[in-house]
Biopython code that builds the backbone (N, CA, C, O; Angstrom):
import numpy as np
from Bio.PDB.StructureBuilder import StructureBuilder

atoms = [
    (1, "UNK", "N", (0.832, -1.184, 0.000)),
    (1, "UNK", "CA", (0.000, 0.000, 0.000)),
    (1, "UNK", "C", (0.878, 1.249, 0.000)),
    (1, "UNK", "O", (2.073, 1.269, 0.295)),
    (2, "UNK", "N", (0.293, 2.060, -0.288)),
    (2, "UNK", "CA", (0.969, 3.564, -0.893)),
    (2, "UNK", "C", (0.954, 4.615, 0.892)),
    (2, "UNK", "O", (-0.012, 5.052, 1.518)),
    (3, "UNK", "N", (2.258, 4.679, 1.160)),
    (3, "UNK", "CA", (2.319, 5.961, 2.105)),
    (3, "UNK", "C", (1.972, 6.924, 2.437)),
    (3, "UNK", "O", (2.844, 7.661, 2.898)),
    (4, "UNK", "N", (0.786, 7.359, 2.401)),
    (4, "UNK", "CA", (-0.211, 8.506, 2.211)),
    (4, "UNK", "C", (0.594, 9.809, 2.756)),
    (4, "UNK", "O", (0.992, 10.622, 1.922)),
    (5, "UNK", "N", (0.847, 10.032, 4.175)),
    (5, "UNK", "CA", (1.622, 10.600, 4.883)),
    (5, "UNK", "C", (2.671, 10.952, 3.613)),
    (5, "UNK", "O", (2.456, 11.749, 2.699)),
    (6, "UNK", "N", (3.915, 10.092, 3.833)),
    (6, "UNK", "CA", (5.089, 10.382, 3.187)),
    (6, "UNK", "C", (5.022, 11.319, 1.327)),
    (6, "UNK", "O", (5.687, 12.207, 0.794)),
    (7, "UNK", "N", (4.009, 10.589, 0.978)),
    (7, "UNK", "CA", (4.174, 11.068, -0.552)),
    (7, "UNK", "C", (3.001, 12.453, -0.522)),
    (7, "UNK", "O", (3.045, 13.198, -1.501)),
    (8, "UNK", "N", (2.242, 12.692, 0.306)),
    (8, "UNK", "CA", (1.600, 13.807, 0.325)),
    (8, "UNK", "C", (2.459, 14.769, 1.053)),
    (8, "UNK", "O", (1.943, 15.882, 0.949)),
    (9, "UNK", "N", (3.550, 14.811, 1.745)),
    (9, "UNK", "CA", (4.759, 15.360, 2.303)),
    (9, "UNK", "C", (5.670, 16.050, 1.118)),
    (9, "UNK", "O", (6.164, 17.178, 1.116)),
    (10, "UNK", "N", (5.754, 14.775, -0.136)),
    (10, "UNK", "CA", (6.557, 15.453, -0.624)),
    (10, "UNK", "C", (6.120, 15.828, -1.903)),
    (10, "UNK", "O", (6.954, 15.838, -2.808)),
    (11, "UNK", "N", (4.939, 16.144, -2.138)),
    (11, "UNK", "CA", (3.998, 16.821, -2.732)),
    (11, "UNK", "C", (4.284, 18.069, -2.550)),
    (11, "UNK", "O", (4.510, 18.846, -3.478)),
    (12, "UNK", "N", (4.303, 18.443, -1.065)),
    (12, "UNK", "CA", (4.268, 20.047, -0.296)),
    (12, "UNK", "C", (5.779, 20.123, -0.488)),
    (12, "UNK", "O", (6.225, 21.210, -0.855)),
    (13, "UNK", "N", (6.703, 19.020, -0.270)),
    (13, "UNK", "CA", (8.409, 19.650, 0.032)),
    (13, "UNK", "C", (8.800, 20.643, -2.017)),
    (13, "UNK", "O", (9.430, 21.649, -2.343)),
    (14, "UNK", "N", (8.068, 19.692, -2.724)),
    (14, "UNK", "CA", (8.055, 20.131, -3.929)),
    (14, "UNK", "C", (7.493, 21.083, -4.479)),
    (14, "UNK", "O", (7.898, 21.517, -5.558)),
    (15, "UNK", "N", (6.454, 21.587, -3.843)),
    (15, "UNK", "CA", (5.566, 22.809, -4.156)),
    (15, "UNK", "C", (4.363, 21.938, -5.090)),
    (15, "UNK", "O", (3.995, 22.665, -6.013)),
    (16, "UNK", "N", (4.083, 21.406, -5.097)),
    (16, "UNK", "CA", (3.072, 20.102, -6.304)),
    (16, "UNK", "C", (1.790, 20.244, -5.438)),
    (16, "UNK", "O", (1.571, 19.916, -4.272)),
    (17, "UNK", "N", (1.126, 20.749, -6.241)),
    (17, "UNK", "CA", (-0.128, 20.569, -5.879)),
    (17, "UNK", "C", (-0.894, 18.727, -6.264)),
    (17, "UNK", "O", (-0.269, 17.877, -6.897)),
    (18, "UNK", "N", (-1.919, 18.576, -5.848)),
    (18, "UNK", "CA", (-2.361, 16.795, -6.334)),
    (18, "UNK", "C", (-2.485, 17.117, -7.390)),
    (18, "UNK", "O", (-1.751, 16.463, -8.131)),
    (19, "UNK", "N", (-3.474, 18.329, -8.234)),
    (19, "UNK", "CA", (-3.779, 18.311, -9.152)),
    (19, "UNK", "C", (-2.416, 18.805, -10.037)),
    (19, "UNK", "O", (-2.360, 18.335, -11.173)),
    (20, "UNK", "N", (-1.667, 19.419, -9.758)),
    (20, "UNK", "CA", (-0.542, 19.107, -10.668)),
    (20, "UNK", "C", (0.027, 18.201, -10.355)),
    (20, "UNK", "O", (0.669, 18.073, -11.398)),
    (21, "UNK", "N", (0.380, 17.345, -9.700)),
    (21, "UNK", "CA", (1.052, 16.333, -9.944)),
    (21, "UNK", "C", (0.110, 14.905, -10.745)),
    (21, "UNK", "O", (0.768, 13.947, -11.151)),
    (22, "UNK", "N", (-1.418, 14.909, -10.897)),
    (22, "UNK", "CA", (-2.155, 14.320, -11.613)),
    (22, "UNK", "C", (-1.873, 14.549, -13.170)),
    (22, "UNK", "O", (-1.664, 13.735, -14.070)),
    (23, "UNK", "N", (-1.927, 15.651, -13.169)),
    (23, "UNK", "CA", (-1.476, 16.267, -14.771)),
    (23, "UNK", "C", (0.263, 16.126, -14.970)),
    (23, "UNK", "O", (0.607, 16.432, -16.111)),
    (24, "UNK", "N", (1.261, 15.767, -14.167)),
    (24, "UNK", "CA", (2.349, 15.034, -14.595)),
    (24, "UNK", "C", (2.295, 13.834, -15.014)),
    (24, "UNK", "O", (2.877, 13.434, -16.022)),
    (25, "UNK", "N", (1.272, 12.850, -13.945)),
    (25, "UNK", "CA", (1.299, 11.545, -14.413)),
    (25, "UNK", "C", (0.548, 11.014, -15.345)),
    (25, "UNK", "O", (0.791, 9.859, -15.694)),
    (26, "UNK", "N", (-0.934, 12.026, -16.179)),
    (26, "UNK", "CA", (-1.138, 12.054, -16.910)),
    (26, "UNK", "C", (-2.764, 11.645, -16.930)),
    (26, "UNK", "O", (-3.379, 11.669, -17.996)),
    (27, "UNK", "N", (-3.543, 11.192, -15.416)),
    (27, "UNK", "CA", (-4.605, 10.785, -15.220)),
    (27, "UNK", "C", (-5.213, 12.121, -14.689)),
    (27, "UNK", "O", (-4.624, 13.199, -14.615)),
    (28, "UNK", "N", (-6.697, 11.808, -14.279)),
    (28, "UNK", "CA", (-7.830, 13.009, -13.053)),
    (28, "UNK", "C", (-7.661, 12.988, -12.063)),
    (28, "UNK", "O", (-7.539, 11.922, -11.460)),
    (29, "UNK", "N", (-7.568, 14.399, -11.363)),
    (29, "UNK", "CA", (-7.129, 13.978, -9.734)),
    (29, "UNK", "C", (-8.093, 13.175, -9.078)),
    (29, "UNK", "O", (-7.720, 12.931, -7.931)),
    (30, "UNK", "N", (-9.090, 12.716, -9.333)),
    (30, "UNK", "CA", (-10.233, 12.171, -8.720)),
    (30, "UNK", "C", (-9.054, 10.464, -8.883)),
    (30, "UNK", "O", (-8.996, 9.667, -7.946)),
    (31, "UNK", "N", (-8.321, 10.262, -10.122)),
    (31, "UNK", "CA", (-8.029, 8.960, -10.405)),
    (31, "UNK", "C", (-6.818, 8.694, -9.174)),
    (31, "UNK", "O", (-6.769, 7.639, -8.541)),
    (32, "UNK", "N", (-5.720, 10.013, -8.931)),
    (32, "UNK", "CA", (-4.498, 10.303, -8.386)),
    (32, "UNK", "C", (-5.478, 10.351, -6.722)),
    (32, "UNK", "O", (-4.797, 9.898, -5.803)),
    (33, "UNK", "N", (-6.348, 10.639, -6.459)),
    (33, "UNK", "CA", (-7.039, 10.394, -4.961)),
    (33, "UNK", "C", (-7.098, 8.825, -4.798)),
    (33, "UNK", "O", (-6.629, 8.221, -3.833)),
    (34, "UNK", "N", (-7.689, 8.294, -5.791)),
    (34, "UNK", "CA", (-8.063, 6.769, -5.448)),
    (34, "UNK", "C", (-6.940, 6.058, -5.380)),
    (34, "UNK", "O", (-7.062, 4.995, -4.773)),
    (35, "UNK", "N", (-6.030, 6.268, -5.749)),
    (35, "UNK", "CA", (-4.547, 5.452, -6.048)),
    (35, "UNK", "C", (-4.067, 5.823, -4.346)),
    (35, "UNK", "O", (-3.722, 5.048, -3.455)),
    (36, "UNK", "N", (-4.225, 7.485, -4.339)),
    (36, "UNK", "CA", (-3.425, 7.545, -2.966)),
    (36, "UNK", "C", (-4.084, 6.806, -1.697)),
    (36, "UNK", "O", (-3.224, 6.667, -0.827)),
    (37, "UNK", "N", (-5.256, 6.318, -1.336)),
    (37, "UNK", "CA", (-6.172, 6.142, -0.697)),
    (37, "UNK", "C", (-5.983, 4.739, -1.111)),
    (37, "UNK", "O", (-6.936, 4.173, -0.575)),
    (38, "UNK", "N", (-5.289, 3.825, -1.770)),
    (38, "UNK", "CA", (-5.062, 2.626, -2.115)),
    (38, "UNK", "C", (-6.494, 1.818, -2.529)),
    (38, "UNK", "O", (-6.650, 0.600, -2.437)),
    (39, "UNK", "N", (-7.335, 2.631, -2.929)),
    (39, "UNK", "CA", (-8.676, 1.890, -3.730)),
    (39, "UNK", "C", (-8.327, 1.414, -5.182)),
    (39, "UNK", "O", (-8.807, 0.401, -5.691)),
    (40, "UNK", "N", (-7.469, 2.227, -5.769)),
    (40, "UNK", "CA", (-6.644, 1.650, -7.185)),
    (40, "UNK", "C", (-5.273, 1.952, -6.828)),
    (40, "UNK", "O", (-4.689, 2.929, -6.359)),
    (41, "UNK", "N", (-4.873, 0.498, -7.299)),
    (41, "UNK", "CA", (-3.115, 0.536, -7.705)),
    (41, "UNK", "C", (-2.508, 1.390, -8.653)),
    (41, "UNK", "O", (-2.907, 1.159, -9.794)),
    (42, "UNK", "N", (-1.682, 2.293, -8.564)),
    (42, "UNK", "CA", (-0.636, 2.722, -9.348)),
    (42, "UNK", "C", (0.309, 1.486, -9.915)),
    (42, "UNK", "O", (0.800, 0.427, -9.523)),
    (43, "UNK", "N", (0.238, 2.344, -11.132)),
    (43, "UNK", "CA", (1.465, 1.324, -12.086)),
    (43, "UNK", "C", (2.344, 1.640, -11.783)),
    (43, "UNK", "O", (2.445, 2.339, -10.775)),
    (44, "UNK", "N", (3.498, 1.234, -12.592)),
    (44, "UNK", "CA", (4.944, 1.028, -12.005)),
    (44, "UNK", "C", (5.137, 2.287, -13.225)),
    (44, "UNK", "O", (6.145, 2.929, -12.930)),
    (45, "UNK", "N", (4.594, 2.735, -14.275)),
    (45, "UNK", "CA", (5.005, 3.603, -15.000)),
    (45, "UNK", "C", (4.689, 5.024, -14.241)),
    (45, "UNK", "O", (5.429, 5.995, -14.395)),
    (46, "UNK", "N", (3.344, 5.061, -13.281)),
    (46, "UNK", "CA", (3.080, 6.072, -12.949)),
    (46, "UNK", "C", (3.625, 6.298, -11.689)),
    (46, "UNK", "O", (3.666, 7.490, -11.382)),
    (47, "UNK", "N", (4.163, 5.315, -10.663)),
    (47, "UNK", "CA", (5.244, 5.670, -9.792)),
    (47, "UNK", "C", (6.396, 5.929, -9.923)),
    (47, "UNK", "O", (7.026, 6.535, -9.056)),
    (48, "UNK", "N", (7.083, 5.384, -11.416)),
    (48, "UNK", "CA", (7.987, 5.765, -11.895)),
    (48, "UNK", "C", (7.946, 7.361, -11.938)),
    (48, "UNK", "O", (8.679, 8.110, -11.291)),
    (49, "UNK", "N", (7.170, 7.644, -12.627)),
    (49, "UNK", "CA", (6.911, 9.401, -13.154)),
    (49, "UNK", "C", (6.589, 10.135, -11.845)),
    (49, "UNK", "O", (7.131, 11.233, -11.718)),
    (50, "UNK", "N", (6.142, 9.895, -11.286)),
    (50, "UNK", "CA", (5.843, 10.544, -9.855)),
    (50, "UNK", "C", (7.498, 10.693, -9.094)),
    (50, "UNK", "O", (8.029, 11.796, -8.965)),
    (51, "UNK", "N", (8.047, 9.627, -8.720)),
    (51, "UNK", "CA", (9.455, 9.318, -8.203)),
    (51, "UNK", "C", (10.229, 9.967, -9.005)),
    (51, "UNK", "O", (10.935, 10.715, -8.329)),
    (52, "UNK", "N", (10.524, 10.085, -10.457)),
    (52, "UNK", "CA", (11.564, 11.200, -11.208)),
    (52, "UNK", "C", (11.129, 12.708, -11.057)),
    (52, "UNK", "O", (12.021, 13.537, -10.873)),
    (53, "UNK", "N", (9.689, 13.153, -11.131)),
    (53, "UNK", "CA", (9.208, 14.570, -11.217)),
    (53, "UNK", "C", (9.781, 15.073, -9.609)),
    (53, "UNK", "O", (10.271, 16.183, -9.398)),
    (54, "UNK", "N", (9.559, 13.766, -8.334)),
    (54, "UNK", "CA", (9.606, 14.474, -7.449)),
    (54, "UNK", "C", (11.252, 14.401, -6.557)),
    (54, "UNK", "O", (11.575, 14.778, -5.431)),
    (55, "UNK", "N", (12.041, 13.720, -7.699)),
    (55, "UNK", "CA", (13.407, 13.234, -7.582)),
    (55, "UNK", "C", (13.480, 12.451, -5.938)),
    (55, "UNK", "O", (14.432, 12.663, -5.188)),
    (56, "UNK", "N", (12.718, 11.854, -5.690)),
    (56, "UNK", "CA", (12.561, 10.219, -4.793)),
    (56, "UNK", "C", (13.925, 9.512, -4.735)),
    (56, "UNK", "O", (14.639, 9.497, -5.737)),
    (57, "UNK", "N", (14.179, 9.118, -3.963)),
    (57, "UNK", "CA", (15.747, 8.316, -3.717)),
    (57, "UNK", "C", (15.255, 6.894, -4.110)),
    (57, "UNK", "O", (14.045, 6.716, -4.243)),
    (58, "UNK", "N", (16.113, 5.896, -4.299)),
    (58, "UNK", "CA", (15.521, 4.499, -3.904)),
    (58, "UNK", "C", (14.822, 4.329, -1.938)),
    (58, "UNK", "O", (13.651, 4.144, -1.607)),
    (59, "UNK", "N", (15.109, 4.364, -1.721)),
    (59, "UNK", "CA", (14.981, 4.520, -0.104)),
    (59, "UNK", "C", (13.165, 5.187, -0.493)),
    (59, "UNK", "O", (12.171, 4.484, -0.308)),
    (60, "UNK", "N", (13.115, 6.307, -0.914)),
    (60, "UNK", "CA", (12.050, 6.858, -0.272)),
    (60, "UNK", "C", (10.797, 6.549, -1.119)),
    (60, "UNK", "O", (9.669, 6.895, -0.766)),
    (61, "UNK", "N", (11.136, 5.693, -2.571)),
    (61, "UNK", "CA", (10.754, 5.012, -3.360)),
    (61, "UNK", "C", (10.037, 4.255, -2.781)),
    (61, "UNK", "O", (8.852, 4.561, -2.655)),
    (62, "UNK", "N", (10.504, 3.098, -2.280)),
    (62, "UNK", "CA", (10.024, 2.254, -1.477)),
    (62, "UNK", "C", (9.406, 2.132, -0.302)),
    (62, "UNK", "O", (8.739, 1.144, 0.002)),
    (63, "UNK", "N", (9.558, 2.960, 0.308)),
    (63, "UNK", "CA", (9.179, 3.552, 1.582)),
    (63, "UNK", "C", (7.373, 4.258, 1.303)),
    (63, "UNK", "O", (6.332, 4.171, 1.954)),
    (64, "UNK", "N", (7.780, 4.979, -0.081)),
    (64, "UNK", "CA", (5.920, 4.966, -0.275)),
    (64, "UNK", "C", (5.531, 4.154, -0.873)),
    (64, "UNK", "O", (4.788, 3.379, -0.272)),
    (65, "UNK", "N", (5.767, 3.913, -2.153)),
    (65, "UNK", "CA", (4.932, 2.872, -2.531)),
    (65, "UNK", "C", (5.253, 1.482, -2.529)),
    (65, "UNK", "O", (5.026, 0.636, -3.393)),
    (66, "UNK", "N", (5.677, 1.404, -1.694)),
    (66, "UNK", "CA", (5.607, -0.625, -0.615)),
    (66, "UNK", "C", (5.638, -0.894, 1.005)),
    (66, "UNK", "O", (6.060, -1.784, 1.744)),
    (67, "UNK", "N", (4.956, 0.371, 1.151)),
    (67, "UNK", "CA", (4.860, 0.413, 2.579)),
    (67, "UNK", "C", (3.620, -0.240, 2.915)),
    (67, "UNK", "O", (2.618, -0.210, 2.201)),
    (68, "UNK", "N", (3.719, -0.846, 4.049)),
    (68, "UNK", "CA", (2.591, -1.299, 4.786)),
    (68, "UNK", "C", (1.879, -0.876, 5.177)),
    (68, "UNK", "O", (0.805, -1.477, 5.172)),
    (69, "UNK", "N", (1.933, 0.010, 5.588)),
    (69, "UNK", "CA", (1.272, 1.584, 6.341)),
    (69, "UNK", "C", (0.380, 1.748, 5.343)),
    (69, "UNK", "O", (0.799, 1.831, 4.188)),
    (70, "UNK", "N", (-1.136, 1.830, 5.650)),
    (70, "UNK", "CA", (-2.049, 2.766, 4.863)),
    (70, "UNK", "C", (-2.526, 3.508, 5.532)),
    (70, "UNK", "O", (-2.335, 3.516, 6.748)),
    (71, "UNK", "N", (-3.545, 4.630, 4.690)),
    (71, "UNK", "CA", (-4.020, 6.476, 5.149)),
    (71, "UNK", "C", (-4.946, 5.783, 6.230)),
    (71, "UNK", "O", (-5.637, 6.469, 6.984)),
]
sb = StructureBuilder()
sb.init_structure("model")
sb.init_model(0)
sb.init_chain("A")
sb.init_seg("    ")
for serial, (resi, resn, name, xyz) in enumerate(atoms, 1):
    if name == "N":
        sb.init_residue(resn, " ", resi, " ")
    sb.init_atom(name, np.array(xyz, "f"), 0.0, 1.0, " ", f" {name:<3s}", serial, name[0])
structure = sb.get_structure()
C-alpha cells in the first residue's frame, strides 16, 4: 500500500499541488485520490513518473509505494 503521509509530504516539500502532480502523471485527480487512498493501484510507469518529477531516492521510493502503512 501507498504511504499517504510520506508522498503527500513530498507533494508540499516540492511545491506540487495533487492536481498538478495528476497532470504530470497524466490521469484526473479524482483517479491520483483513489490510487493515494489505495482503492486503485498505481502502475509502475506512474510511480515511476511521480518518483523522477519528485526526484525520490531508492529509499524513499520504497518507503511509499511498498509500505505497509495505509491512510
Amino acid at each position: 500500500m501507498v504511504n499517504v503521509d510520506k508522498l503527500a509530504g513530498k507533494f508540499r516539500e516540492n511545491k506540487k499541488s495533487q492536481k498538478q502532480m495528476a497532470e504530470v502523471v497524466g490521469i484526473s485527480e479524482t483517479s491520483l485520490s483513489k490510487k493515494m487512498t489505495g482503492k486503485v493501484s498505481f502502475s509502475v510507469d506512474e510511480a515511476r513518473t511521480i518518483a523522477a518529477e519528485l526526484r525520490l531516492s531508492g529509499q524513499e521510493i520504497m518507503d511509499i509505494f511498498f509500505s505497509d502503512r495505509v491512510a
